[in-house]
N, C-alpha and C positions, 0 to 999 in steps of 0.2 A: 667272539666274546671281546667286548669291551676292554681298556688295559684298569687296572684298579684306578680307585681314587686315588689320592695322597692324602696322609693322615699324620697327625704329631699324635705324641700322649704324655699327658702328662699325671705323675704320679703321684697320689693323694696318700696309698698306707697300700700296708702289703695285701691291702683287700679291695680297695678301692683307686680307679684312675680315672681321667677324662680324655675321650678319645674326641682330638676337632677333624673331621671330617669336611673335604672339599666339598659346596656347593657349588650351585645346584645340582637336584639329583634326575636321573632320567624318571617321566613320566611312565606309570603302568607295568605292572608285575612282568610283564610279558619282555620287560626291559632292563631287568634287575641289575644292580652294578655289586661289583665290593669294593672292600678296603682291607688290607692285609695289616692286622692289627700287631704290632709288638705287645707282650702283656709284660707285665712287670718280672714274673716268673723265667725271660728268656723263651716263653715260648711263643708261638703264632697264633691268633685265629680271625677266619674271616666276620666281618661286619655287614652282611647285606643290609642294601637298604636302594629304596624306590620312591617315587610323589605320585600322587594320584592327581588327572587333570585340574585343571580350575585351581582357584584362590576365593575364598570367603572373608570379607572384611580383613583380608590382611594376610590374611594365616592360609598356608599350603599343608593340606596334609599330608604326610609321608607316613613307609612306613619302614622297619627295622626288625632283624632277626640277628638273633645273637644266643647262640648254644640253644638253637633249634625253637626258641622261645619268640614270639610275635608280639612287637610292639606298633600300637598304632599312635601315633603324634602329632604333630603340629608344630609349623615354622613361622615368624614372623617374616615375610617378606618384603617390610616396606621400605626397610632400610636396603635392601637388594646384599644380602650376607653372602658371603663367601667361604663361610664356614657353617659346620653346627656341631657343637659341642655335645659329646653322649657322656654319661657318666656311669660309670659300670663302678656296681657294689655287690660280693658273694656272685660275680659271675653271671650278675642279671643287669637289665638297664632299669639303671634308676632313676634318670634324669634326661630330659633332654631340652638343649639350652636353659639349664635353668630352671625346667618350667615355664618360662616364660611363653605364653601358647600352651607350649607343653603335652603330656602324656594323656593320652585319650582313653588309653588300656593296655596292657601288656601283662596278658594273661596268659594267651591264648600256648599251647605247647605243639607244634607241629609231632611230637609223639605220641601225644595223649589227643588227638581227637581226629576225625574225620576229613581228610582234604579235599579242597575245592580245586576246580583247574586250576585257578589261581596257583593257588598253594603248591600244586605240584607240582608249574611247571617251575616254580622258587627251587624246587627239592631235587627239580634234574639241573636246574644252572649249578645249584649247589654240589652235585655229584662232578658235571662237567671242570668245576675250577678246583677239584681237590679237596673238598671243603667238608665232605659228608662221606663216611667210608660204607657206614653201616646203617639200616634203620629193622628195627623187630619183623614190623607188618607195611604190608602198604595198604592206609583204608581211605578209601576215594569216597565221596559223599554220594556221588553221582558219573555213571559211567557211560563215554560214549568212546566214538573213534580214536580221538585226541588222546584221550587219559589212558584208554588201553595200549598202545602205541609206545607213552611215556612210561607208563609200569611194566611194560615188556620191556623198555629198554632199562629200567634197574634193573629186573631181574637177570636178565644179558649181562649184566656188569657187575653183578656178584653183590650189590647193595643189600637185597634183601631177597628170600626163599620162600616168602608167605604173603597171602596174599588176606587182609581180616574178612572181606564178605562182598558178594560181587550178584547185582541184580540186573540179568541183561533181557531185554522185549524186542522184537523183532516190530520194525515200525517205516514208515516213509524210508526215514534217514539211517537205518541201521538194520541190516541185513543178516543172514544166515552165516553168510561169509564172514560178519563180522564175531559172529560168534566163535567160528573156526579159528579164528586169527587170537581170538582172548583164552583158546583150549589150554595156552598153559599155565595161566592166568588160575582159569578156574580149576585147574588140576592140584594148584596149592592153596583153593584158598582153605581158609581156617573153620569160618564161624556158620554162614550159610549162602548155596550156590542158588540162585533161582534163576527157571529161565521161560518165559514166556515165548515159546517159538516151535512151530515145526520145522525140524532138518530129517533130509535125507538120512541114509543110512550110514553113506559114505563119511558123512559132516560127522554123526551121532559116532563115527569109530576114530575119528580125531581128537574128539573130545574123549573119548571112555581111555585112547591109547593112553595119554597124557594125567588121567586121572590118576592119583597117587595114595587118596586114602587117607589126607589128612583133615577131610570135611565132617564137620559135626551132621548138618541139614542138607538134603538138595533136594527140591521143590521144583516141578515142571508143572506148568500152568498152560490152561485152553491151548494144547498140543493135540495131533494125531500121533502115535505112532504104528509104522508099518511095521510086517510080519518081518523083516531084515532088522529094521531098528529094533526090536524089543528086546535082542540079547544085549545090547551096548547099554539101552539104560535099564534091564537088570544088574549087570556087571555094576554100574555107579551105584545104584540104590544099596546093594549088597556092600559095598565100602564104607557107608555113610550110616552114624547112629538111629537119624530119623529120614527116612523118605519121604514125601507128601505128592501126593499126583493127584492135583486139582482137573477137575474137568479135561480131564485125557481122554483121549480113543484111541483104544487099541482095537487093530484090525484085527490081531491076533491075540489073545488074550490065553490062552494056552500053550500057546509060543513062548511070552511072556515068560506064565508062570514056572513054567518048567523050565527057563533060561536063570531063572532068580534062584531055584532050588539047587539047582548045579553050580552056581556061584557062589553059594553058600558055602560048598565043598570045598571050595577053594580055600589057599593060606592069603589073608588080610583082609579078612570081611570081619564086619562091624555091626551089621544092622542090628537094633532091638526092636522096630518099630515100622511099618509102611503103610500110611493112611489114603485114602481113597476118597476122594468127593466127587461126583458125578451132576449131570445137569439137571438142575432139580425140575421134578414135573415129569423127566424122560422115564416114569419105572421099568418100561418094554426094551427101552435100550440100555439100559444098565443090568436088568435083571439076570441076566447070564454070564456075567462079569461078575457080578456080584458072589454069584454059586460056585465059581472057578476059584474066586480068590478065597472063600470060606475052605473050599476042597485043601490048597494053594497051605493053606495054616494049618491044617488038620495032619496032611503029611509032612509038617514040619515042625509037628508035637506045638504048636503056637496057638494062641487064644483068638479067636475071631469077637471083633466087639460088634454092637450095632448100638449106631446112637442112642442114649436113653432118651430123649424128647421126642422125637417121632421124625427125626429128620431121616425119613429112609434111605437118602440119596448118598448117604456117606457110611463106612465099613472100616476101619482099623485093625490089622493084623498084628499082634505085639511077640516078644519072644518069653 
């Protein structure tokens, strides 16, 4: 880590200051600096702030976070400044140099919306320099090796315990493995867990070990599962409000079900719901799957649906 900027400040009212900040600033989020702010109040807080490559007619844009808030800007470069003047009013940035260039937007809340790598890897420099103790959720827009990696290591560090919604696909560049390694990731997250992939058994008891029960949705997509796997993702379906098993194969499908009914018995199941879609056209390979899990609701005093349009290939079980 970089050593801070140097920074004055100077004091406008007990609500407003201008912090001038040392330029230039380093290029590319991946390279974030701070500035250790005095506030008028005697207290501390940090300033990040970045430029993004190139210059357009003059102007460099940069960018700025300040009480987790994102601003995007613009520098006159042609004079080659050595400062840039922020103005902070109610705790937000309200200016920078003046306007002059000036503010592009500064909307955006790192706690209220969705992080990009970018963004997150702003929110571990921010962890690493002291800067951020705590944050509710951690919601990634888009997840691969890198970002899982990163939110493992907040959660390792006590930042945050939840995780908002986590959608992983087994593809060229992201593996089974990879999904074992995001197990505790997805064991907290909140809102919905999807996972396009077939794992072993051993992978599926990683995941279920880790699973905690705090998920609304989990949705597995064009999966097999084996007769070994079918108890570990009854166990998660059984914790979760709604299950959805897209285009699954179960080798075993009475293994399954009778691993889902004993799960049930269990203290910290949740289900109201486990929906079924199957591959449309196949009726000969679904149709005995279909009469398992109808059985499957019956001993479990639960309603079996069947689509009202004629899509036969799909079956919802409710509580």
């Amino acid at each position: 880590m970089s050593e801070p900027l140097k920074n004055t400040v100077n004091v406008i009212d007990d609500k407003s200051f201008v912090i001038d900040v040392d330029f230039p600033w380093p290029e590319e989020a991946k390279n974030v600096t701070h500035t250790v702010v005095s506030k008028p109040d005697g207290s501390t807080e940090n300033l990040y702030v970045w430029a993004l490559p190139g210059a357009r007619c003059g102007l460099k844009e940069v960018r700025l976070v300040w009480n987790m808030e994102v601003c995007k800007a613009s520098v006159d470069i042609g004079k080659k400044p050595t400062t840039v003047a922020v103005t902070i009013e109610d705790n937000k940035i309200a200016k920078v140099n003046n306007n002059m260039g000036g503010i592009i937007q500064c909307s955006r809340n790192y706690s209220n919306y969705g992080l990009d790598k970018e963004s997150l890897g702003v929110i571990c420099y921010m962890v690493d320099c002291g800067g951020l103790k705590k944050i509710e959720k951690i919601d990634v827009d888009e997840w691969d090796r890198d970002t899982i990696q990163q939110a493992l290591d907040l959660v390792s560090k006590g930042i945050s315990n939840r995780v908002q919604y986590m959608w992983l696909v087994i593809r060229d560049d992201f593996t089974a493995e990879d999904i074992v390694m995001a197990a505790p990731l997805l064991g907290v997250t909140e809102s919905r867990m999807i996972l396009t992939a077939t794992l072993t058994s051993d992978q599926w008891q990683e995941v279920a070990d880790k699973f905690q029960g705090v998920t609304d949705g989990f949705v597995l997509k064009d999966a097999v599962v084996d007769s070994a796997s079918g108890v570990c993702v009854a166990s998660i379906c059984s914790k979760v409000r709604l299950a959805i098993l897209e285009t699954v194969t179960f080798e075993d499908i009475q293994a399954f079900a009778a691993s889902f009914e004993e799960a049930l018995g269990q203290e910290g199941t949740n289900c109201q719901e486990v929906d079924f879609e199957f591959e449309e056209g196949n009726v000969e390979g679904y149709k005995d799957t279909k009469e398992e899990i109808a059985r499957l609701a019956a001993k479990l005093g639960w309603k079996a649906n069947l689509c009202p349009y004629g899509d036969d290939h799909k079956i919802w079980i409710e509580k």
